[in-house]
C-alpha positions as CSV (number, residue, x, y, z in Angstrom):
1,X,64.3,144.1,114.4
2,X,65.1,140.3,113.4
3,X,68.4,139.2,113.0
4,X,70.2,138.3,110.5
5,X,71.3,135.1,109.6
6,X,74.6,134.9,107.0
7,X,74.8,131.4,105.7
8,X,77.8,130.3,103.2
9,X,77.8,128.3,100.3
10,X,78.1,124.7,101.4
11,X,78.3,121.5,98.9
12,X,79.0,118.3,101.0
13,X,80.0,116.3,97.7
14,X,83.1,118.9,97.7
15,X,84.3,116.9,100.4
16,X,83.3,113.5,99.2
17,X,87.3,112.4,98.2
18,X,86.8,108.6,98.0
19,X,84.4,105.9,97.9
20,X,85.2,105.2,101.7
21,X,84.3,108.8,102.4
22,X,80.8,108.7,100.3
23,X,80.0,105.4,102.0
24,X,80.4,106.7,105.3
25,X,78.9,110.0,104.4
26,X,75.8,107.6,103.2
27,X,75.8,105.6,106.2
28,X,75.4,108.4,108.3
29,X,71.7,108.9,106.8
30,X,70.5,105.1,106.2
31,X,68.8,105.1,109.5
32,X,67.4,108.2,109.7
33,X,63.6,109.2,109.6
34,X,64.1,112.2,107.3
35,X,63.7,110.1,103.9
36,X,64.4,113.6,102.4
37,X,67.9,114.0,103.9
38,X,68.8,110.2,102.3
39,X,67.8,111.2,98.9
40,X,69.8,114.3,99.3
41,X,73.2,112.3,100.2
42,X,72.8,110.1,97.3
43,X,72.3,113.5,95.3
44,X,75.3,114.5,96.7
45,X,77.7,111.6,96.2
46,X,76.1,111.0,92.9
47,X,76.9,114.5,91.6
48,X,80.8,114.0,92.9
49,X,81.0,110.3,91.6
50,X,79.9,111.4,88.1
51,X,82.7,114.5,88.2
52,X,84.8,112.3,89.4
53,X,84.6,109.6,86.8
54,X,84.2,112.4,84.1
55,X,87.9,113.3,84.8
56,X,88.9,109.4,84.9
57,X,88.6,108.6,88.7
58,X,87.5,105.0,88.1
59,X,88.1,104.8,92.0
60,X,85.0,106.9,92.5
61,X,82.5,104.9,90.3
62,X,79.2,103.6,92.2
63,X,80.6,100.0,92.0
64,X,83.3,101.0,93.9
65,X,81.4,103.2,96.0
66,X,78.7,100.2,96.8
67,X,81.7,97.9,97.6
68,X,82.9,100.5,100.3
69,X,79.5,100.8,101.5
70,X,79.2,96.8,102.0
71,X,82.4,97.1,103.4
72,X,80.9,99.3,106.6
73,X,78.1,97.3,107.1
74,X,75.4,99.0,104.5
75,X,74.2,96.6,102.3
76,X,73.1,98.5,99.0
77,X,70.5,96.4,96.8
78,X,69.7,98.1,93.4
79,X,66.3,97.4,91.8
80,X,64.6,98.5,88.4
């Protein structure tokens, strides 16, 4: 018989709280292979920045985000 596997509901952008945190959330995948897993984080702190904003969190907006991300060390360079 297999075994069962319970997994709970998880949502990293519920613990996205600042720009700082999304930039260092986003700097943890910049490097990595899994192209996939970087799309997924900018998912993630997209979805939060936009809730954010929506409630007036002007703080959370991707300007501000980018600026904590250059801060760190992660250049961001946006192209159309």
């Amino acid at each position: 018989m297999a075994d069962t596997i319970r997994l709970e509901k998880f949502d990293a952008a519920e613990y996205l709280n600042t720009a700082e945190d999304c930039a260092l959330y986003l700097k943890e995948f910049v490097d990595d292979e899994n192209q996939i897993l970087l799309f997924s984080a900018i998912t993630d702190i997209t979805r939060q920045s936009a809730l954010e904003v929506s409630k007036g969190n002007k703080e959370m907006g991707m300007e501000a985000i980018i600026n904590a991300m250059e801060k760190i060390g992660v250049k961001i360079v946006i192209t159309s």
